[in-house]
Backbone bond lengths (Angstrom), bond angles and torsions (degrees), N, CA, C in turn:
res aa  C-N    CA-C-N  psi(-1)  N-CA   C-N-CA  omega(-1)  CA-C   N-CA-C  phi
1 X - - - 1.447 - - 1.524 110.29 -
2 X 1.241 123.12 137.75 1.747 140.14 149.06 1.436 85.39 13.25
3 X 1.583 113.22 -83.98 1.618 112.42 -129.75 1.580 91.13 -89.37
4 X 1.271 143.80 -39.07 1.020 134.26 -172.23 1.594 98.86 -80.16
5 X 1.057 134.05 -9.10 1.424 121.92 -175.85 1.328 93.29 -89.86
6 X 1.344 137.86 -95.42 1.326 151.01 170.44 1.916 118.73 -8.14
7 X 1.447 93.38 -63.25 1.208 106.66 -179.28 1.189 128.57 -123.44
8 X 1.770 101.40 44.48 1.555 128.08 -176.11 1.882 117.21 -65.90
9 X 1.052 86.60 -55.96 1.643 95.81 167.52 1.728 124.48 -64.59
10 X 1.573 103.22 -56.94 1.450 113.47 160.09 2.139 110.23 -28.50
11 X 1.583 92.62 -73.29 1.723 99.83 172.36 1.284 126.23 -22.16
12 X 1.373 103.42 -57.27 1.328 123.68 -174.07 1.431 123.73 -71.27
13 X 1.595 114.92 -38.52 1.739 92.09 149.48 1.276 119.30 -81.88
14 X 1.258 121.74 -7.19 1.596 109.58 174.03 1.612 101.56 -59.90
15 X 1.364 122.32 -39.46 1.745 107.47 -178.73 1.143 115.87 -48.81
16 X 1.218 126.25 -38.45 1.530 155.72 -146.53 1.715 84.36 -65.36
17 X 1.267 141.90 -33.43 1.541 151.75 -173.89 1.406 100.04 -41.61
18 X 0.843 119.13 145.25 1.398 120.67 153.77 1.650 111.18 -179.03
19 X 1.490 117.31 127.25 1.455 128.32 -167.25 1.452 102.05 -58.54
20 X 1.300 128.74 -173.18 1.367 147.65 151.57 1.874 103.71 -41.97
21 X 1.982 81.68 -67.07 1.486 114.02 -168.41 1.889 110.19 -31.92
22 X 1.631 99.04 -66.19 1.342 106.37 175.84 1.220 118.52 -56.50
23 X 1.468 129.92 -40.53 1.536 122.18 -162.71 1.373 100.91 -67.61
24 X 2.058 132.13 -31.20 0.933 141.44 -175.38 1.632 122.76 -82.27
25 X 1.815 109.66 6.33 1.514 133.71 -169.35 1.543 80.98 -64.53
26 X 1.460 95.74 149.45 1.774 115.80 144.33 1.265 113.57 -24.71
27 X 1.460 149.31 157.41 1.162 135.68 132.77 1.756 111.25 -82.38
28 X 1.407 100.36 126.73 1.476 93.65 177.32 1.650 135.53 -52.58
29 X 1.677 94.73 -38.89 1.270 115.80 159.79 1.972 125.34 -50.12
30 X 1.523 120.34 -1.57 1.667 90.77 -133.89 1.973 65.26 -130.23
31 X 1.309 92.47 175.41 1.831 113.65 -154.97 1.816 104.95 -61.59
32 X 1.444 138.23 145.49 1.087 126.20 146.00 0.995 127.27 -27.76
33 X 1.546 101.08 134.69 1.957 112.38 166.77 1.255 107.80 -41.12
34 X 0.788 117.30 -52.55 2.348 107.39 -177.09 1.116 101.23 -84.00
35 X 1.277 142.55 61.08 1.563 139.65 153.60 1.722 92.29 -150.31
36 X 1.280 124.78 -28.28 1.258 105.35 152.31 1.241 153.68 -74.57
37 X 1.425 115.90 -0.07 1.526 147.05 175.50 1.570 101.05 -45.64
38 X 1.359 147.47 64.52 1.757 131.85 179.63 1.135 89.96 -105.22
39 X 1.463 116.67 147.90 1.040 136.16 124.93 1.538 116.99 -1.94
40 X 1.747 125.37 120.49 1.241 122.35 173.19 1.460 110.03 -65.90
41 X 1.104 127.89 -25.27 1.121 115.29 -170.27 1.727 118.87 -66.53
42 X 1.610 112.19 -40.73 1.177 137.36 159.97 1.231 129.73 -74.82
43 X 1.521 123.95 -7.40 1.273 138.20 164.95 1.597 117.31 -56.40
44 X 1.314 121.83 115.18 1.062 112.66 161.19 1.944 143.40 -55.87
45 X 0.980 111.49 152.19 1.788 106.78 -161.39 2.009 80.16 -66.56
46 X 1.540 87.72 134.27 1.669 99.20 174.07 1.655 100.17 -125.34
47 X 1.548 128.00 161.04 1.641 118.08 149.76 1.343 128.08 -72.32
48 X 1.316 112.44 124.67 1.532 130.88 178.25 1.489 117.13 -51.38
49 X 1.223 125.85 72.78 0.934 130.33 -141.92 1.819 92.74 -94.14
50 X 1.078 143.75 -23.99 1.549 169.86 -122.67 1.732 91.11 -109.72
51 X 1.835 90.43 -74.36 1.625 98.01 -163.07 1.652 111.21 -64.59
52 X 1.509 122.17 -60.64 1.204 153.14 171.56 1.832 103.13 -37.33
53 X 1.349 109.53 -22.23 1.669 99.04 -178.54 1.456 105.72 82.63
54 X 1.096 136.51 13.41 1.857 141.57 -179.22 1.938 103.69 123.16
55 X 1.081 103.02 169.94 1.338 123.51 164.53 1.779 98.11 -64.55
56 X 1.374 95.14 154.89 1.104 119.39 168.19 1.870 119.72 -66.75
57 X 1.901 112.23 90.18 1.344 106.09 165.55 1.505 146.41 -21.22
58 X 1.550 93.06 -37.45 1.708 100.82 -166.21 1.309 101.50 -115.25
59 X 1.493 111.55 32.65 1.699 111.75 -174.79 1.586 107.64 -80.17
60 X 1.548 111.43 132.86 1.534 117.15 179.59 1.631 102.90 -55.65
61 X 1.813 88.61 166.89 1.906 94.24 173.27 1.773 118.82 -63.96
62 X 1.375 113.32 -3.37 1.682 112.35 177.41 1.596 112.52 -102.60
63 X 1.488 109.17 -7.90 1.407 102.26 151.26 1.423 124.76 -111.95
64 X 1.560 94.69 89.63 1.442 124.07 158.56 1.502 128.88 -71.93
65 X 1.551 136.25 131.46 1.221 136.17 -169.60 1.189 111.10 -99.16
66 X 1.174 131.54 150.98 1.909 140.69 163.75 1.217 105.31 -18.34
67 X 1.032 99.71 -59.49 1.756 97.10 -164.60 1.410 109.71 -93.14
68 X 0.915 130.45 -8.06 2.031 118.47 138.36 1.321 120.46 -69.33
69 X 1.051 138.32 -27.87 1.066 146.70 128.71 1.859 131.97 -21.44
70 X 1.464 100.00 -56.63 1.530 104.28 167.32 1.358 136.04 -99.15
71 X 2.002 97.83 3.57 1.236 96.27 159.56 1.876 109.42 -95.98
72 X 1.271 113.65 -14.82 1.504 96.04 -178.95 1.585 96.68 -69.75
73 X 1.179 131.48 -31.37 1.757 148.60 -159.31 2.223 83.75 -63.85
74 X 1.040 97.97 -32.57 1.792 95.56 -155.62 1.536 89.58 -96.68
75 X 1.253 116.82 -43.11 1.620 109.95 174.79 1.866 114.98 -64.09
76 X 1.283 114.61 -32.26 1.301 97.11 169.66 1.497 122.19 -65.66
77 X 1.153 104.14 -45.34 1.481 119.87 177.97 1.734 123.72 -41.84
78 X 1.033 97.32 -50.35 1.380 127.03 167.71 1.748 103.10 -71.07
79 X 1.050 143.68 -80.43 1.326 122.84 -161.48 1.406 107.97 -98.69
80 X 1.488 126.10 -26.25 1.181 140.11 -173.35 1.307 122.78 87.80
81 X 1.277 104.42 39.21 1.672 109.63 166.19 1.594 98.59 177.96
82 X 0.988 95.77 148.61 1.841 108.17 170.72 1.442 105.57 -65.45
83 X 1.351 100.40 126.53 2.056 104.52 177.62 1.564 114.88 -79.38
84 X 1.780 90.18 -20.79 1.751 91.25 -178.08 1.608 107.81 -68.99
85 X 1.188 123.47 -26.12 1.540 135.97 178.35 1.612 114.96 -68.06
86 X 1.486 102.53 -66.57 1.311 115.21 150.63 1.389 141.65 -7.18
87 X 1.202 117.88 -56.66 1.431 132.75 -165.56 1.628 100.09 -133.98
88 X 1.289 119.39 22.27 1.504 127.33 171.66 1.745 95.95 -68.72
89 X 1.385 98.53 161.43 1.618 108.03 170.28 1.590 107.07 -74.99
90 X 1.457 90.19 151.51 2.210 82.53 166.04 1.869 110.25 -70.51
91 X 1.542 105.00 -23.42 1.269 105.67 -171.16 1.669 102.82 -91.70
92 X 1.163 93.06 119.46 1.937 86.15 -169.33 1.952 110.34 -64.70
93 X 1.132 133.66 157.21 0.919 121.25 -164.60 1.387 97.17 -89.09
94 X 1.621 122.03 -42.58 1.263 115.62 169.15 1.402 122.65 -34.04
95 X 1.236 132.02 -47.90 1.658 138.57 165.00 1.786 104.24 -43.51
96 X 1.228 128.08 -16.85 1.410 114.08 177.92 1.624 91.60 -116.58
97 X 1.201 137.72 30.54 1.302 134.86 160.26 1.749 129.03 -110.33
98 X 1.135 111.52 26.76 1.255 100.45 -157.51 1.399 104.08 -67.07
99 X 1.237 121.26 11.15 1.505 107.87 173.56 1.908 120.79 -102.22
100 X 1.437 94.91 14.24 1.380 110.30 177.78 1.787 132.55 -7.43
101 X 1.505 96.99 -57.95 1.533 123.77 172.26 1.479 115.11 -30.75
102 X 1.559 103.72 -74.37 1.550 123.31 -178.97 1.444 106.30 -88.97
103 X 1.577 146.80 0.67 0.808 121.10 171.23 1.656 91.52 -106.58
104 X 1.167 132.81 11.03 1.579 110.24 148.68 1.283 106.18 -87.30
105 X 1.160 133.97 -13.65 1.449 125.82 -172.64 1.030 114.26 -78.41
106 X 1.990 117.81 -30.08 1.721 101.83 172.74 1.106 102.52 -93.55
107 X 1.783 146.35 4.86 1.062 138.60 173.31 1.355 112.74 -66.65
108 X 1.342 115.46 -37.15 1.647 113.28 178.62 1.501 110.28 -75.65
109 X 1.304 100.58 -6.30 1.873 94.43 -173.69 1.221 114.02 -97.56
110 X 1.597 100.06 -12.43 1.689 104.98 176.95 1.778 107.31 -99.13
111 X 1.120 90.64 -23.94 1.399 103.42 171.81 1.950 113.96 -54.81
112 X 1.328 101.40 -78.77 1.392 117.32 155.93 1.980 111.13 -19.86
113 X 1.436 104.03 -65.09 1.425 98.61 -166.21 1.412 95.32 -74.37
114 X 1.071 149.97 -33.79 1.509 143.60 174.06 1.321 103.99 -41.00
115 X 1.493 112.47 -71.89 1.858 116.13 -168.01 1.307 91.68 -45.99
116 X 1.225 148.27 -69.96 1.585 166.94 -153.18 1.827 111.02 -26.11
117 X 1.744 82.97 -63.71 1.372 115.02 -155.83 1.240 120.57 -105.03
118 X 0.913 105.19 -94.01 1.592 140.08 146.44 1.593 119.45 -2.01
119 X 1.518 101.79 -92.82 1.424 107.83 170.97 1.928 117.96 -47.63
120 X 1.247 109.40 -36.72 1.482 97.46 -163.99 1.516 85.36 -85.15
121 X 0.858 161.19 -18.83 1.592 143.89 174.62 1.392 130.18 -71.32
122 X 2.216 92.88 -33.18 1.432 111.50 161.82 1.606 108.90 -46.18
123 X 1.520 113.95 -68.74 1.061 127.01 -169.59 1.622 122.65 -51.02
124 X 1.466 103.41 -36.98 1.506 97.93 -173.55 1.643 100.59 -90.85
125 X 1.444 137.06 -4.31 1.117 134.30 143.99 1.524 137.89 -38.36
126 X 1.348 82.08 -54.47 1.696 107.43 160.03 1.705 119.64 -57.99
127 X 1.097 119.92 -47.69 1.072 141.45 178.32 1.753 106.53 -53.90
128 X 0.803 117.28 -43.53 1.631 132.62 -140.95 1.521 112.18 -109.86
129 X 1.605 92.63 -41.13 1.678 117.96 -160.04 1.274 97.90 -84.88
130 X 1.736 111.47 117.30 2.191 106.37 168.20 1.814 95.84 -59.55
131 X 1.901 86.81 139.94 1.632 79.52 173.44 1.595 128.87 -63.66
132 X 1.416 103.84 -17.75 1.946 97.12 -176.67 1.322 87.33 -71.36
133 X 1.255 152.82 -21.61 1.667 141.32 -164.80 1.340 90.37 -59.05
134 X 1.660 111.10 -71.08 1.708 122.75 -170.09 1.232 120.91 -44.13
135 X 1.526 110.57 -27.20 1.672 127.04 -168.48 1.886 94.40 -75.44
136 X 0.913 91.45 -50.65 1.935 109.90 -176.76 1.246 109.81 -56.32
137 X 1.255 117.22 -53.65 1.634 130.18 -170.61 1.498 106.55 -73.14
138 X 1.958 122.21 -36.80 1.292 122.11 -178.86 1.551 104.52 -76.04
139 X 1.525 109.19 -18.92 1.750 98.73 -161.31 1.704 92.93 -89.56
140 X 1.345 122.09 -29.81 1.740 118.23 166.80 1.040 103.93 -56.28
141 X 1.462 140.28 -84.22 1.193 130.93 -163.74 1.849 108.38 -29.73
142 X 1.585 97.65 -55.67 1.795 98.08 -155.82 1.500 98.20 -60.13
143 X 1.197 123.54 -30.82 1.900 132.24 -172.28 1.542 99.11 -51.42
144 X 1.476 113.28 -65.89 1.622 130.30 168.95 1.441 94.94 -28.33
145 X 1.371 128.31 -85.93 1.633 125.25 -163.39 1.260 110.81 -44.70
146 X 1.288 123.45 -49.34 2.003 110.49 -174.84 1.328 104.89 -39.29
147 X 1.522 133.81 -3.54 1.504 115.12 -174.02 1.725 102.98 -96.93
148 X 1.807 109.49 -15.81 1.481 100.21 177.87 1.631 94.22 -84.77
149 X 1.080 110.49 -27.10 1.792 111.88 -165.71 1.631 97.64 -69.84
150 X 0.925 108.63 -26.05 2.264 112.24 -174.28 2.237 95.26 -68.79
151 X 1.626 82.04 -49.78 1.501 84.80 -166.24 1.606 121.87 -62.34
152 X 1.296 92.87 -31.30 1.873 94.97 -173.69 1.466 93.04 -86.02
153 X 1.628 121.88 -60.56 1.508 119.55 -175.30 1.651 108.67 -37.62
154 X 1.230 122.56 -16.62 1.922 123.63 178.72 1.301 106.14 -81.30
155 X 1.659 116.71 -66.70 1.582 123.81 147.51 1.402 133.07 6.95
156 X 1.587 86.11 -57.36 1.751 103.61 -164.24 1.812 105.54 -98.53
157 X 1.641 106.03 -19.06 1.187 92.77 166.64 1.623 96.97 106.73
158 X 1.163 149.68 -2.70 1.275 160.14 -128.12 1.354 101.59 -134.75
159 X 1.375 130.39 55.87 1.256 151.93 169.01 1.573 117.25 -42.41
160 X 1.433 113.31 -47.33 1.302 119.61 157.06 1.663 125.27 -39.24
161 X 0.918 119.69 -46.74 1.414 168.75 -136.05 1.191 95.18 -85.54
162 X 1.384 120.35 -89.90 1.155 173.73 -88.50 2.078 96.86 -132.15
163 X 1.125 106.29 -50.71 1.619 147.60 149.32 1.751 101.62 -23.87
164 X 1.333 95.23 -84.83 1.685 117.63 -168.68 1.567 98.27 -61.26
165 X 1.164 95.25 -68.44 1.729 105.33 -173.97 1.833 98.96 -43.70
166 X 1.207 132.96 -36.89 1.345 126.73 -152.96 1.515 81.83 -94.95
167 X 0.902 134.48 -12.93 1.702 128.57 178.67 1.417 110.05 -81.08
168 X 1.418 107.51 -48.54 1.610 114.82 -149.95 1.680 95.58 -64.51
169 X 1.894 97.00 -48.37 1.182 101.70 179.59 1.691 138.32 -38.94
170 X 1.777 99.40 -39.53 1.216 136.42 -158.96 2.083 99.61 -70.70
171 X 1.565 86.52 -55.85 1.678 104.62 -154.62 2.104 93.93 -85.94
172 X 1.623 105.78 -25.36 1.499 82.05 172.54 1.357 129.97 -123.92
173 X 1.920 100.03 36.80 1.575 123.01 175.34 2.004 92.06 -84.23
174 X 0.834 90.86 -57.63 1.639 102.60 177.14 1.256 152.71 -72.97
175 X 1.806 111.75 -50.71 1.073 136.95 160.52 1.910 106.19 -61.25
176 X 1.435 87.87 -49.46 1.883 110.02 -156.84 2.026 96.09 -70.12
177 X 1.091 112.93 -22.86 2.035 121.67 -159.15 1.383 99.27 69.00
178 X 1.457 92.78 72.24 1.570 89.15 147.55 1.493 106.96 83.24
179 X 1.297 120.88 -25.42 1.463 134.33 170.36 1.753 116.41 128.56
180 X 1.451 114.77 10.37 1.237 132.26 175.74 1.643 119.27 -58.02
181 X 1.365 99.76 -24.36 1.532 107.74 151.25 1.122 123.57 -159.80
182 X 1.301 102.91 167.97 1.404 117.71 -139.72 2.056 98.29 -93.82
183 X 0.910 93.29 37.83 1.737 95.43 155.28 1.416 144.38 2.93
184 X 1.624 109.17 -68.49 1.110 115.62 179.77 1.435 116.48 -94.47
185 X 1.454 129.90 -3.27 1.263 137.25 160.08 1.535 106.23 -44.85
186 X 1.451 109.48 -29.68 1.761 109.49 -144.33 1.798 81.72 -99.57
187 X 1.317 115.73 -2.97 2.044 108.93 -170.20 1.299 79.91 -120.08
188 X 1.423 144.97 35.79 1.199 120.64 159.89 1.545 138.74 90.64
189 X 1.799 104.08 -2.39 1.085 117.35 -177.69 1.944 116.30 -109.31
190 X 1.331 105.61 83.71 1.695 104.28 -157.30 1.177 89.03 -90.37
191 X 2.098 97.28 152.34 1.178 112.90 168.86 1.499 135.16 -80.36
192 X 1.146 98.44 139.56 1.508 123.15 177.75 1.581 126.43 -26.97
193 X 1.147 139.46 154.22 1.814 120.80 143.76 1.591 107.85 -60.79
194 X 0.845 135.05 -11.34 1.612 123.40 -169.16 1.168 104.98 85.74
195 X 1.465 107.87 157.27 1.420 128.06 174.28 1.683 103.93 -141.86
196 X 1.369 90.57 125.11 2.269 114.38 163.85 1.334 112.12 -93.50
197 X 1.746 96.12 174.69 1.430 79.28 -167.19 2.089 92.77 -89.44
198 X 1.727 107.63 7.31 1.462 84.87 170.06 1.315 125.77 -95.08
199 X 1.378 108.20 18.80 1.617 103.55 -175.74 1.852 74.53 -96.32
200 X 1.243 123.50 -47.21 1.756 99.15 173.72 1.473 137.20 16.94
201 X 1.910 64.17 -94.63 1.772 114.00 -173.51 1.656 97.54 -43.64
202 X 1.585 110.96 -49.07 1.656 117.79 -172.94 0.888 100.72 -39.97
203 X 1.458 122.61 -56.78 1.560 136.76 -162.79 1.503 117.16 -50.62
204 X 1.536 96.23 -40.11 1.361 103.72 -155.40 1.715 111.31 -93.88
205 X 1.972 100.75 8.60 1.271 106.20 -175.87 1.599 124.63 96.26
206 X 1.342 103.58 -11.86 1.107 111.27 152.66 2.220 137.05 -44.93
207 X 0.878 116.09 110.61 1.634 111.06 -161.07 1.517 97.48 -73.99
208 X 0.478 110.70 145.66 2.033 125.50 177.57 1.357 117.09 -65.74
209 X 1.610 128.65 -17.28 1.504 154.72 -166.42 1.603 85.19 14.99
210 X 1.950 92.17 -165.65 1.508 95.84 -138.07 1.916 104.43 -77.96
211 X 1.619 103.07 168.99 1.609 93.77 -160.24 1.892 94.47 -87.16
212 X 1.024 108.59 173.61 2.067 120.88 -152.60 1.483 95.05 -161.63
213 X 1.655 103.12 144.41 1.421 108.16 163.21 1.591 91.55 -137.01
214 X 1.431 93.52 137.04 1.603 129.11 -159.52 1.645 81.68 -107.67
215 X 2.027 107.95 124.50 1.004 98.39 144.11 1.355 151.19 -34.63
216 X 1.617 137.05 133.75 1.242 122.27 -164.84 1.780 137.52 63.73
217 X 1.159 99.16 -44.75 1.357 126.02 177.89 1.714 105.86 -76.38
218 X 1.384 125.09 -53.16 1.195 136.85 -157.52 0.922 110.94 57.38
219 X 1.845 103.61 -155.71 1.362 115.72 -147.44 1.767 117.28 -75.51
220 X 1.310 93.50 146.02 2.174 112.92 -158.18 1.563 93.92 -134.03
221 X 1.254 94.48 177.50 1.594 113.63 147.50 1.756 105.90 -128.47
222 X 1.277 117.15 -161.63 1.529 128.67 -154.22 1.735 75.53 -95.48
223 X 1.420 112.30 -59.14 1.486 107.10 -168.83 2.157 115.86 -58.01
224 X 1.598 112.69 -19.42 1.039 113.58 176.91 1.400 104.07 -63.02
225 X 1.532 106.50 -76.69 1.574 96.80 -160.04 1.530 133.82 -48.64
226 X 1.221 120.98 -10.85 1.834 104.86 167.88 1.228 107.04 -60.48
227 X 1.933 106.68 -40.85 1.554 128.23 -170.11 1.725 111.89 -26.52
228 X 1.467 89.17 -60.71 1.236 106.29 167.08 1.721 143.19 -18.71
229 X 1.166 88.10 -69.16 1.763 124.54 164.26 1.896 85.84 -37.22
230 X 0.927 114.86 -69.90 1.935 130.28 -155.84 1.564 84.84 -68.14
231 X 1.035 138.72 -94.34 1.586 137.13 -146.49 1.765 92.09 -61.95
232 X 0.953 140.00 -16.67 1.041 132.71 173.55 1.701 108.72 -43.05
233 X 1.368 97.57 -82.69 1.734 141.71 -177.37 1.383 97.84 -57.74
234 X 1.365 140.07 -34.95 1.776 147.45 161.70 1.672 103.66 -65.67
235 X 1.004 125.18 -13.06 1.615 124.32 -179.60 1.170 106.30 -98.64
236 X 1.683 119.09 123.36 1.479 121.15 -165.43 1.781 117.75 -85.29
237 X 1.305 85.79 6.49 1.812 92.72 -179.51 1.535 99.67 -89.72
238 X 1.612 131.61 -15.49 1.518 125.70 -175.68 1.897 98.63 -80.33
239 X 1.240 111.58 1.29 1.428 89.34 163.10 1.259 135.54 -140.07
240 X 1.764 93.47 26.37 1.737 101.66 139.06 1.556 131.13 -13.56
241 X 0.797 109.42 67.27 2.327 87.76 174.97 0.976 102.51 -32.64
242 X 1.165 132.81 -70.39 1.664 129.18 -139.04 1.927 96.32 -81.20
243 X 1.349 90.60 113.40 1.508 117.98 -166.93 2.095 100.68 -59.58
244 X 1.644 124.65 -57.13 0.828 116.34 164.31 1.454 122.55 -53.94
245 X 1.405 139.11 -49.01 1.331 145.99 160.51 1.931 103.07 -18.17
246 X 1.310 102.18 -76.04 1.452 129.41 -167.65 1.646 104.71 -50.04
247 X 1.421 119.46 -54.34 1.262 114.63 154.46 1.386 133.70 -53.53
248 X 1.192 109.77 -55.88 1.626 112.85 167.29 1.685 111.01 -44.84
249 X 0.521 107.10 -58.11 2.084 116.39 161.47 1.336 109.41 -22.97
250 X 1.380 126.92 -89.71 0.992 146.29 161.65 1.465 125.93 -21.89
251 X 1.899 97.29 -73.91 1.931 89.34 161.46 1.977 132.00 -42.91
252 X 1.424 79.61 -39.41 1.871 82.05 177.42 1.077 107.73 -65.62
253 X 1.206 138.80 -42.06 1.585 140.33 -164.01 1.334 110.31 -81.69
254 X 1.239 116.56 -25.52 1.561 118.87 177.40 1.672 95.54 -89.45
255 X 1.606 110.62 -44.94 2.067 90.60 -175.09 1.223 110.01 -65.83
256 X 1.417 143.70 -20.64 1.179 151.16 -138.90 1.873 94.57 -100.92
257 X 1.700 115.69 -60.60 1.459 120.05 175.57 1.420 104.21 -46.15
258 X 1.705 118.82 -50.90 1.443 113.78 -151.71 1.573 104.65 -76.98
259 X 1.371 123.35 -8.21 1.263 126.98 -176.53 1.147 117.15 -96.28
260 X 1.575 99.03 -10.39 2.090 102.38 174.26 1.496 82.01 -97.06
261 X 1.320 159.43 1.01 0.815 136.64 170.88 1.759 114.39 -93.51
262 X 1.138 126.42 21.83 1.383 113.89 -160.38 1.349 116.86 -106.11
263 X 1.761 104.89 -2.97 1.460 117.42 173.51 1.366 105.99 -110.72
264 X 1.071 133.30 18.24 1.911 152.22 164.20 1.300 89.23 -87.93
265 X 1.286 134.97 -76.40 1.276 158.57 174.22 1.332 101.39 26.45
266 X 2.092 97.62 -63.82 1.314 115.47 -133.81 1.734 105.37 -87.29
267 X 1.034 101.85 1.48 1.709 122.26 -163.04 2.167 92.17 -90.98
268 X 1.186 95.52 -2.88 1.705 82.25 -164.07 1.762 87.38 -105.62
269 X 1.539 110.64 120.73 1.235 122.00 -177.79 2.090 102.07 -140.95
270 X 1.372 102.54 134.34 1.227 110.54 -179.64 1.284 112.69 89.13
271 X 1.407 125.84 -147.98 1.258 134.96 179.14 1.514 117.04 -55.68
272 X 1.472 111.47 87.48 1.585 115.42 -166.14 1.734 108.95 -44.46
273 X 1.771 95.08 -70.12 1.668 123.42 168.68 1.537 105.02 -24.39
274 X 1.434 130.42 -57.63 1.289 92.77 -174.74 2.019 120.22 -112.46
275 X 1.259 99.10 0.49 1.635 105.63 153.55 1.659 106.11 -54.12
276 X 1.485 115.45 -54.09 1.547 110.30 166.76 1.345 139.33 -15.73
277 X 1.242 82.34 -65.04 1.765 120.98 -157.98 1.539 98.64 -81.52
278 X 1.417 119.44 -64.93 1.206 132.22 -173.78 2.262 107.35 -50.14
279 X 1.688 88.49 -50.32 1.331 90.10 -171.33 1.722 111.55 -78.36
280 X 1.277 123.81 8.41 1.432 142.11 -158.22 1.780 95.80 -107.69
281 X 1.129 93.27 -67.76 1.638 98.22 175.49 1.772 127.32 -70.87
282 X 1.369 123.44 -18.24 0.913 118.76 157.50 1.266 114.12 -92.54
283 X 1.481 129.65 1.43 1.403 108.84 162.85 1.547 119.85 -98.23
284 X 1.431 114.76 -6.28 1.283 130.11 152.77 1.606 124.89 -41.07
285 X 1.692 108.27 -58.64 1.380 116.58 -164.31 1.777 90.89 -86.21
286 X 1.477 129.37 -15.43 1.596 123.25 175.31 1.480 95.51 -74.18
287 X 1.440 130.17 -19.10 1.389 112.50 -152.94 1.745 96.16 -96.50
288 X 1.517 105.85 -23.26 1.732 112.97 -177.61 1.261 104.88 -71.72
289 X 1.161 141.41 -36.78 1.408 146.75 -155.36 1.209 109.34 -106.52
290 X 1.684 125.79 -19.90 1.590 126.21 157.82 1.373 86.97 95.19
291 X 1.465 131.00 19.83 1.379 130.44 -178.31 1.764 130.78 52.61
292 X 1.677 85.20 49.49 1.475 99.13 -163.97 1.705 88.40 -117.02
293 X 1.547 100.81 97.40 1.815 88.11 -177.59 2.002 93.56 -112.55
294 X 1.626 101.42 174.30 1.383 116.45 -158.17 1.565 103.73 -80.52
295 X 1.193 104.56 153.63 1.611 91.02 -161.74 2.031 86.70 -94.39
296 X 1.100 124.99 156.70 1.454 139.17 -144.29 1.352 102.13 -114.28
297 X 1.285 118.09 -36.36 1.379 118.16 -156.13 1.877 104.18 -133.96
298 X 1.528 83.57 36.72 1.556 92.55 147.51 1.710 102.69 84.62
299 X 2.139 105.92 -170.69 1.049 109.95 176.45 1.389 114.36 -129.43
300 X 1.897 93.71 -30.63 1.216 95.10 174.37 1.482 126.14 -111.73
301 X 1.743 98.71 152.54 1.739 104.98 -173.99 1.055 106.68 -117.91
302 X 1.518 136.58 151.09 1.402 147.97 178.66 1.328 102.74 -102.24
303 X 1.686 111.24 99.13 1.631 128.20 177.54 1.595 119.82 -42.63
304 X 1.771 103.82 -31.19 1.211 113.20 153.65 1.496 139.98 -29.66
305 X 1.236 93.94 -30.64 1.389 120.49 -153.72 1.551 107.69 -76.27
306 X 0.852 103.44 -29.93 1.750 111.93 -149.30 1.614 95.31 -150.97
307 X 0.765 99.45 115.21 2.021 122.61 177.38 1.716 110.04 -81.06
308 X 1.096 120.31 69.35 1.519 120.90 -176.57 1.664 118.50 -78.81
């Protein structure tokens, strides 16, 4: 889609937001209020989240709080193993970070300009905006993207693809006004994850090198940012003439994404930086592979096995 193609990376530190308020939310995961009642004396040291106005936003991954702590304590308990461990990559993500240092350093700066800017405009959009408006405004924007999704899906060879996308486009430029609704969902032609031109490059053998957060832009890899340059110039709103028009375009499509993002938001607890990062790059390598991963546990079964 438009906004995740264009302003895929941008998006993605906009998630990175998160108030005082939220970092200091309940954890959904973590024990009832009346089972936490101990004794201070026996209470473990927790963050003051009350006096302080929230936990600390820009706190590294080794300052962890009680209650991240007692919800991983309640998730083992409950299934018997940590899921975050579990379903980790074999390739650690840290191994594609060696630039760690400075890419927390522009993470807090994009971070920072999000709360600033960004978020409160998201929000009072939200606020303001009837939801069929937002529904209308997200389904234009996404109509616009099937033309980067036509171009790379050709690229990549994805004829099928390429097919749907040239339909959806077709039946809800016209049928849909312009793309105000979503039309061809309802004849059978559903939308895609999208295609960039760096899931391309993936294609084309290109290595992903190490992962980077680009001021403003956020989080990339080495192989994203030329990417960039291409879905830019593939997005039919960059050739607006009329320079105010072309902006106005753009701002809506970016307040409009960051405001469907503001109830995702609330799911980001603890170490923002590498929930980011981690959840950035594995949805990268799902998006190259069309989400076709290897099945793990084999092909063959011994009928023996199991008495049906």
């Amino acid at each position: 889609m438009l906004g995740r193609t264009v302003y895929l990376p941008w998006l993605f530190a906009a998630t990175l937001a998160a108030s005082p308020a939220l970092v200091a939310a309940q954890d959904p995961f973590g024990e009832p209020a009346a089972e936490q009642e101990t004794p201070a004396a026996e209470a473990p040291a927790a963050v003051d989240t009350d006096t302080d106005g929230g936990a600390d936003p820009f706190a590294e991954s080794g300052e962890e709080s009680a209650s991240g702590d007692e919800a991983t304590s309640s998730l083992e308990d409950e299934y018997g193993f940590d899921p975050a461990d579990a379903f980790a990559s074999e390739e650690e993500p840290a191994e594609r970070d060696p630039w760690e240092g400075f890419n927390r350093a522009v993470f807090r700066f994009n971070d920072t300009a999000d709360r600033w800017v960004l978020k409160p405009v998201a929000t009072s959009y939200r606020q303001i905006t009837p939801i069929f408006m937002q529904t209308g405004i997200h389904n234009f924007f996404s109509n616009l993207g099937e033309i980067t999704n036509i171009f790379n899906g050709a690229l990549q060879w994805k004829w099928g693809q390429v097919g749907n996308d040239t339909g959806r486009f077709l039946v809800n430029s016209t049928v849909g006004l312009a793309g105000l609704f979503d039309v061809a969902k309802h004849m059978g032609m559903e939308a895609g994850d999208g295609e960039d031109f760096g899931q391309t490059l993936a294609v084309w053998g290109v290595p992903s090198g190490p992962y980077v957060v680009l001021p403003f832009m956020g989080p990339s890899t080495v192989r994203g940012v030329p990417a960039q340059a291409v879905d830019w110039y593939s997005n039919p709103v960059s050739y607006i003439d009329h320079d105010p028009t072309q902006y106005t375009f753009r701002g809506v499509d970016l307040i409009q994404t960051r405001a469907g993002l503001l109830q995702a938001e609330t799911l980001l607890q603890g170490d923002r930086y590498l929930l980011i990062r981690d959840a950035y790059l594995q949805r990268r390598d799902y998006l190259v592979v069309d989400g076709e991963q290897e099945d793990d546990f084999g092909t063959e079964v011994d009928d023996d096995e199991y008495d049906f």
